[in-house]
NUTORLO-330089 format. One line per field, with one value per residue: z, y, x of N, C-alpha, C in turn; residue number from 1. Coordinates in steps of 0.05 Angstrom, whole numbers. Example, Ala and Ser with C-alpha at 12.3 -4.5 7.8 and 13.67 -1.06 7.14 Angstrom:
residues 2
nzz: 156; 142;
nyy: -114; -45;
nxx: 264; 257;
cazz: 156; 143;
cayy: -90; -21;
caxx: 246; 273;
czz: 156; 157;
cyy: -66; 1;
cxx: 264; 258;
num: 1; 2;
END
This chain:
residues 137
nzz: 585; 536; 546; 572; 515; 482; 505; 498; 443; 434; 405; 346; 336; 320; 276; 241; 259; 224; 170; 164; 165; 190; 232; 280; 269; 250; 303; 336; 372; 332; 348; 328; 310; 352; 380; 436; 495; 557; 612; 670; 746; 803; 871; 873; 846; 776; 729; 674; 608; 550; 481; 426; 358; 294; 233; 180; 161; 197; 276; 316; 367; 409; 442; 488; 549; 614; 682; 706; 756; 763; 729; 718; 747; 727; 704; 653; 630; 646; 622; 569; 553; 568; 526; 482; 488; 490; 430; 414; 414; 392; 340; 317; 280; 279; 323; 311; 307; 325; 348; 374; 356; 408; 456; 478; 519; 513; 466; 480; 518; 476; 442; 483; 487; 448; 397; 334; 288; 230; 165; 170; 168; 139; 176; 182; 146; 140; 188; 206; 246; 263; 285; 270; 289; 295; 322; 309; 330;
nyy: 1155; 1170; 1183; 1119; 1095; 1126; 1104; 1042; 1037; 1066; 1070; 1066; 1113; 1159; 1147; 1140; 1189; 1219; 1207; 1207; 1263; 1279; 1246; 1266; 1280; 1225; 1192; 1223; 1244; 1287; 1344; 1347; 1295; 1258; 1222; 1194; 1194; 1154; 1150; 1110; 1108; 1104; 1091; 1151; 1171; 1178; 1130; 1106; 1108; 1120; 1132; 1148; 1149; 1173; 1139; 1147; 1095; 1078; 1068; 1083; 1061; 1086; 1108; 1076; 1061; 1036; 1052; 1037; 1002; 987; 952; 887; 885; 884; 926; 945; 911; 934; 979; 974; 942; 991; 1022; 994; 999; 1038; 1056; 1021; 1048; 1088; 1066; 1037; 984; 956; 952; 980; 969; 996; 969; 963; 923; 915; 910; 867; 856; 884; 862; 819; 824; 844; 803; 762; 791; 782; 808; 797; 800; 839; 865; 914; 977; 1044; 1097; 1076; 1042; 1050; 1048; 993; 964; 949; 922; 918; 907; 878; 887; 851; 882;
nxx: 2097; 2119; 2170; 2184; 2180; 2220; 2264; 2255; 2258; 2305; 2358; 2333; 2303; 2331; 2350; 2302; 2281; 2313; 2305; 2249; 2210; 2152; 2155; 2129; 2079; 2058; 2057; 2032; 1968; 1922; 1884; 1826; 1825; 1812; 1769; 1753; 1781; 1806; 1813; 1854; 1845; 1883; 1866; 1853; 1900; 1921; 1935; 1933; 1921; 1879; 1872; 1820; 1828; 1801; 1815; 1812; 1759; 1760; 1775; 1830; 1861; 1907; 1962; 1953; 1969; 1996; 2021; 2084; 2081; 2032; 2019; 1992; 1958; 1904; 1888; 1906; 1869; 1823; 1822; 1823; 1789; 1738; 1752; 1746; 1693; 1669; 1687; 1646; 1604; 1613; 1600; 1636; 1660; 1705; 1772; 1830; 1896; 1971; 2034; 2099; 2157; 2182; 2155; 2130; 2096; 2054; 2035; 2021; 1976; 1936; 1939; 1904; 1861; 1839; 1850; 1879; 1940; 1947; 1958; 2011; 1990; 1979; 1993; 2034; 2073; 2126; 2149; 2190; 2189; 2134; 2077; 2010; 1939; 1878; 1809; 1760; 1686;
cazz: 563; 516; 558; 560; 492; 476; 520; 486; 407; 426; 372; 319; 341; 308; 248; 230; 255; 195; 153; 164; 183; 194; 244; 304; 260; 255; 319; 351; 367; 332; 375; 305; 302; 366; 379; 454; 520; 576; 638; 694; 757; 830; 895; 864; 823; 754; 728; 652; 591; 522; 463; 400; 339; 270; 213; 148; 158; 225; 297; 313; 392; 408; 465; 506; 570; 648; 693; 709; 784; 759; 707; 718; 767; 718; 704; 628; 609; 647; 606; 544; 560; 571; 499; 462; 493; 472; 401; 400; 422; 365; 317; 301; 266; 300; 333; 294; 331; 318; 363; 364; 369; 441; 466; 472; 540; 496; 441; 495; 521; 455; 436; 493; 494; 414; 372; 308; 269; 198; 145; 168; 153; 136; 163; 196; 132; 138; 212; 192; 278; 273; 294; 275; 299; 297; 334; 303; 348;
cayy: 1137; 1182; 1167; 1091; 1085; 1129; 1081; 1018; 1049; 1090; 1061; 1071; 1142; 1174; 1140; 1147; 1225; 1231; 1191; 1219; 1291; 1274; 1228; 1271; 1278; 1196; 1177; 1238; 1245; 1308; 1339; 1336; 1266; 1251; 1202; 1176; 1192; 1147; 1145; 1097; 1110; 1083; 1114; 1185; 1180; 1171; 1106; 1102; 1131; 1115; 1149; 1130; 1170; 1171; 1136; 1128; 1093; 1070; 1085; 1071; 1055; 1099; 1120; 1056; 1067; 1042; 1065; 1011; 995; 982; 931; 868; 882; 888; 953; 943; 892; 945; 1005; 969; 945; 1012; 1036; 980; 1000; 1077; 1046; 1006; 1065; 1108; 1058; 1027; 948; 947; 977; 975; 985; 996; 980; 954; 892; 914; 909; 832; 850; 893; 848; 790; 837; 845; 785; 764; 801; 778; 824; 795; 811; 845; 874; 947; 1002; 1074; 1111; 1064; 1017; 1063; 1036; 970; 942; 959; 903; 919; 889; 895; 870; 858; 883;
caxx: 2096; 2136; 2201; 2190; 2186; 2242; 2285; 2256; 2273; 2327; 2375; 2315; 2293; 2353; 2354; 2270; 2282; 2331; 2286; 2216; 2202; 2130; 2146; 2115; 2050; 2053; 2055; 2018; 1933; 1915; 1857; 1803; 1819; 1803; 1744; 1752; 1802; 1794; 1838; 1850; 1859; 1879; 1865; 1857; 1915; 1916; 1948; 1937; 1904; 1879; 1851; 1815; 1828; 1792; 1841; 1795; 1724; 1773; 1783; 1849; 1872; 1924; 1969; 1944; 1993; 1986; 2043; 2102; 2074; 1995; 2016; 1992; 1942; 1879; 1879; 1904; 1853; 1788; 1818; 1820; 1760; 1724; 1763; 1737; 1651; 1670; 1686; 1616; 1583; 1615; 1590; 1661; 1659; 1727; 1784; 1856; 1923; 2006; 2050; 2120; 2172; 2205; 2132; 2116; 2079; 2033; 2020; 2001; 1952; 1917; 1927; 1900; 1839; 1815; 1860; 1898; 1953; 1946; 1989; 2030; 1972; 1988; 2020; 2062; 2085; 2151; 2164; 2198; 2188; 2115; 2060; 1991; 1923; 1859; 1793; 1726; 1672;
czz: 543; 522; 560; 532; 477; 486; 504; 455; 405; 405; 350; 321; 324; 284; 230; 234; 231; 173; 143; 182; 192; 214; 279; 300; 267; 270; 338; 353; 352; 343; 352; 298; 327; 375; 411; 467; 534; 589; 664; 724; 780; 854; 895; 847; 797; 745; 702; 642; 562; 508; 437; 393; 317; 254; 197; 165; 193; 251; 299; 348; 392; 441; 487; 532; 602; 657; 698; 726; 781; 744; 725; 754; 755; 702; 676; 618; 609; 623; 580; 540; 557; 546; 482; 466; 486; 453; 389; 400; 402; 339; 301; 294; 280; 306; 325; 314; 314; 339; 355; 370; 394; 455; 471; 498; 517; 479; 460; 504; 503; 442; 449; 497; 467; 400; 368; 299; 239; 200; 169; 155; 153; 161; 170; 177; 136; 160; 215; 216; 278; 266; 287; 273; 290; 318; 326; 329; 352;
cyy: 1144; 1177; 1133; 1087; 1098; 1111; 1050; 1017; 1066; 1090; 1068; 1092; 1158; 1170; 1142; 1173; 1236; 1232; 1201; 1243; 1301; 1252; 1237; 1258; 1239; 1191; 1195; 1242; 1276; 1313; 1332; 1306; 1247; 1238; 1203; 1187; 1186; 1147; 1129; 1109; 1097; 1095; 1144; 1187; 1163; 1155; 1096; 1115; 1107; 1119; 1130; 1150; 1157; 1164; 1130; 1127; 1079; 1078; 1060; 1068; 1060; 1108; 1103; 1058; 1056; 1047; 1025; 998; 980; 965; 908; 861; 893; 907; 962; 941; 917; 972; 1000; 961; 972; 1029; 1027; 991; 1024; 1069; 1042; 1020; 1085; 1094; 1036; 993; 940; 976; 960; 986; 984; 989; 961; 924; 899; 914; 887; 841; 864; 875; 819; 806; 837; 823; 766; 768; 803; 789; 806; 813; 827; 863; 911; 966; 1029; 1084; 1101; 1049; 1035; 1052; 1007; 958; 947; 930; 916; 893; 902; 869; 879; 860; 872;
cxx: 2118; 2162; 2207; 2192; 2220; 2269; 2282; 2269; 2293; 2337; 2359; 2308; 2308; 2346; 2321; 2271; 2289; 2311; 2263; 2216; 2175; 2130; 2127; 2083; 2041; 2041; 2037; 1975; 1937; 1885; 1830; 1805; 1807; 1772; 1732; 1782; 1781; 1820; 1828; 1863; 1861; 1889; 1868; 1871; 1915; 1942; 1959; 1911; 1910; 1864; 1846; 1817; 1824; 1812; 1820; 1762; 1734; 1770; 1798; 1858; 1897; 1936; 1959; 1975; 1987; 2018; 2052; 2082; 2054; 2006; 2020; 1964; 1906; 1868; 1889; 1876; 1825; 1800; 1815; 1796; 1739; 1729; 1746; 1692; 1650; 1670; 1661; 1602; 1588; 1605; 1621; 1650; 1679; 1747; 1815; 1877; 1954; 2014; 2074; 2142; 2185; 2186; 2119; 2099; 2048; 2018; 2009; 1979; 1929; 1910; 1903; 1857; 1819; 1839; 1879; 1915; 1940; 1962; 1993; 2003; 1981; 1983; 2042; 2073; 2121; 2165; 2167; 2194; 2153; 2095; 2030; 1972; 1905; 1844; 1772; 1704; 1650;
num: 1; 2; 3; 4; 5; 6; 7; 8; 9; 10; 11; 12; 13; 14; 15; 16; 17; 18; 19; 20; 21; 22; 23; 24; 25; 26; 27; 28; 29; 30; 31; 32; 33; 34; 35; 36; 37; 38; 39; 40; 41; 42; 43; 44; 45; 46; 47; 48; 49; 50; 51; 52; 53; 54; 55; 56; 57; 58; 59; 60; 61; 62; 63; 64; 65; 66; 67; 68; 69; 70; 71; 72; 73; 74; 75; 76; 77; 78; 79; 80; 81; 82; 83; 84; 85; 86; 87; 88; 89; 90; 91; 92; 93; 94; 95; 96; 97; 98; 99; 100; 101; 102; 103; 104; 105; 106; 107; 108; 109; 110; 111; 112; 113; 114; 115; 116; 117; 118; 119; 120; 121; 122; 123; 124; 125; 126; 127; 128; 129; 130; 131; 132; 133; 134; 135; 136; 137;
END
């Protein structure tokens, strides 16, 4: 995941590094915030992953990833799926997301699957390409 995205933001990587010296913290799970890891996988091997982490009174859907090959063969929609019934089972009202403008497959996914737009939430209002969502549960 960490390598596709660096390939999709290369050009912007540099220039937010300069910018923000908290951008690991940003974009990174820390393990006490941690809510929820689920992973997909297919025929033994593991395919994709995605965690929820505590933001506020929030849980935030984070690190949502399936490998190139698996996309588009279901295996998004069941892991987001299986994110979103960890959520209801932690008690969440909903589940909030970031992600970015070189990502339109992503944001059809969510859209897709219920989630809205709303405004840029902390900590991302600094990342000027950034898309957030949410979905009431």
């Amino acid at each position: 995941m960490q390598t596709e995205m660096e390939i999709r933001y290369a050009d912007r990587i540099e220039a937010l590094a300069a910018a923000a010296a908290d951008l690991h913290a940003t974009l990174d799970v820390d393990e006490g915030q941690v809510a929820y890891v689920g992973l997909a996988y297919a025929g033994g091997e593991p395919v994709g992953h995605a965690a929820l982490r505590r933001l506020g009174g929030d849980l935030e859907l984070k690190r949502m990833y399936v490998a190139a090959a698996h996309r588009g063969t279901g295996v998004s929609t069941a892991l987001l799926a299986a994110t979103e019934d960890a959520a209801r089972a932690l008690g969440a009202r909903r589940v909030i997301l970031q992600t970015g403008d070189r990502q339109p497959d992503a944001v059809r996914l969510y859209e897709r699957e219920g989630y809205a737009r709303i405004p840029v939430f902390p900590p991302y209002e600094w990342l000027t390409f950034s898309i957030c969502m949410e979905k009431v549960l």
